[in-house]
Every structure is written in C-alpha cells, then in structure tokens.
C-alpha positions as CSV (number, residue, x, y, z in Angstrom):
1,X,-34.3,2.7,-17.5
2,X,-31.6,-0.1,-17.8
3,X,-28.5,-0.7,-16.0
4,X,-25.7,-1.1,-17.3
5,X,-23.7,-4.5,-16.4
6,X,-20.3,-3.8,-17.7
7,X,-20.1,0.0,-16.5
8,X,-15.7,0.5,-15.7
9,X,-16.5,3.1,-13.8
10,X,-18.3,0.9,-11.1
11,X,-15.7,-1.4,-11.2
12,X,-13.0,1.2,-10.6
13,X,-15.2,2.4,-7.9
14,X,-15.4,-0.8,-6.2
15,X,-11.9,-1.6,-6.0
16,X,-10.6,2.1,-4.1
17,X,-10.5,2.0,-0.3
18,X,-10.4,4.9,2.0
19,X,-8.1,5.4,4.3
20,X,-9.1,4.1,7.5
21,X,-9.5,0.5,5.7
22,X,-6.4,0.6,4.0
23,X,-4.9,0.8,7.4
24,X,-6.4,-1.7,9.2
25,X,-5.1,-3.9,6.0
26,X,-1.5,-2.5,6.7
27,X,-2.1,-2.8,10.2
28,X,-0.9,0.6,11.3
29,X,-1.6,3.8,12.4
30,X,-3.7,6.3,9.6
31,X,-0.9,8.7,10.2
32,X,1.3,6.3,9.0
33,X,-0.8,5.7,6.1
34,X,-0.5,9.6,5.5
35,X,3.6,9.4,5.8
36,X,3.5,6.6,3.3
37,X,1.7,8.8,0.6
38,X,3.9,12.0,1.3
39,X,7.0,9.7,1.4
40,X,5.2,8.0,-1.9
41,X,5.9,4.8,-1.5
42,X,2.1,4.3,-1.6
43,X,0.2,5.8,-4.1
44,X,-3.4,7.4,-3.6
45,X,-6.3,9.1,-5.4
46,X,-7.3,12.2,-4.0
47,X,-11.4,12.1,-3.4
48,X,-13.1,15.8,-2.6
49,X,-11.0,16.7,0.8
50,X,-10.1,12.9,1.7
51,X,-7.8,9.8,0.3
52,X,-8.3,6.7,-1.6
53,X,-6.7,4.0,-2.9
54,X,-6.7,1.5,-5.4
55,X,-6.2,-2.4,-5.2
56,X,-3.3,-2.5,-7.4
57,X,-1.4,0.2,-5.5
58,X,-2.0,-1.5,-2.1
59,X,-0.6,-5.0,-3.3
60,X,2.4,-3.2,-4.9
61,X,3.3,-1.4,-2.0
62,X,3.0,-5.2,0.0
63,X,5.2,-6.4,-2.7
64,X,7.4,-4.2,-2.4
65,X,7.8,-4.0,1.4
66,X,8.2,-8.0,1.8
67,X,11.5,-9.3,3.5
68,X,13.1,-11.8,1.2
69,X,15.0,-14.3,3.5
70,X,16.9,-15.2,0.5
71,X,18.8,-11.5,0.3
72,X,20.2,-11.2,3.7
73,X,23.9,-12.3,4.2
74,X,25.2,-15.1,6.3
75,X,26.1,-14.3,10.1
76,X,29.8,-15.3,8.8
77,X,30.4,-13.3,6.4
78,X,29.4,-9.7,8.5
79,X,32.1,-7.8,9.4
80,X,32.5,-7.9,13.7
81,X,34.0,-4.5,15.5
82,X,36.3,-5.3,17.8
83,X,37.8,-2.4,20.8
C-alpha cells in the first residue's frame, strides 16, 4: 500500500505540542500553562483526557505577550506622589 506524501492531517499532527513542551518553550511552570488556557489567552486543542497545542497559537500568544520599548512613557512625564 502507498503512502501518501501530502496527507494534512500529518502535517497538522506534526505541528501540536503537548503540554509539558509547550512549557519548557514558555519557560514556566505547566500549571501556568493550565492558567493561561482557562484565562484563554492561549489557545489549546483538547486530545482524549490531555492538552495540545498548535504552532500558530503558541507564536500568537508570544506575540502578543512581547514588551514593546516603544509604548512605555518617559520617566518625565509620570505623575510623582508627594506627602
């Protein structure tokens, strides 16, 4: 029997990580991983009793945690309390 070379299930396969990779790539805890999904700010696929998730999902959430020097005001322009 033949394989077939283009199968998209395969790929889509290939490109979900479970959990315990994704955080070692987020370098965290994987209870933090699990606060992220019930939070949802990271997306996951459910697999059978455990967690996976796709490539796409993991580089948007890095996307979209990344501090942007550009956005953060001047030190003279912040308000200072004084007593």
């Amino acid at each position: 029997m033949a394989e077939i070379q283009n199968d998209p299930v395969a790929s889509v396969i290939e490109d979900l990580y479970p959990l315990a990779q994704v955080a070692k790539i987020l370098r965290c805890s994987r209870k933090s991983v699990y606060r992220l999904i019930s939070s949802g700010r990271l997306n996951a696929v459910r697999w059978g009793r455990s967690y996976r998730f796709r490539r796409e999902d993991i580089q948007r959430f890095l996307k979209s945690s990344a501090i942007n020097g550009a956005k953060t005001q001047p030190a003279e322009n912040k308000r200072v309390r004084s007593y």
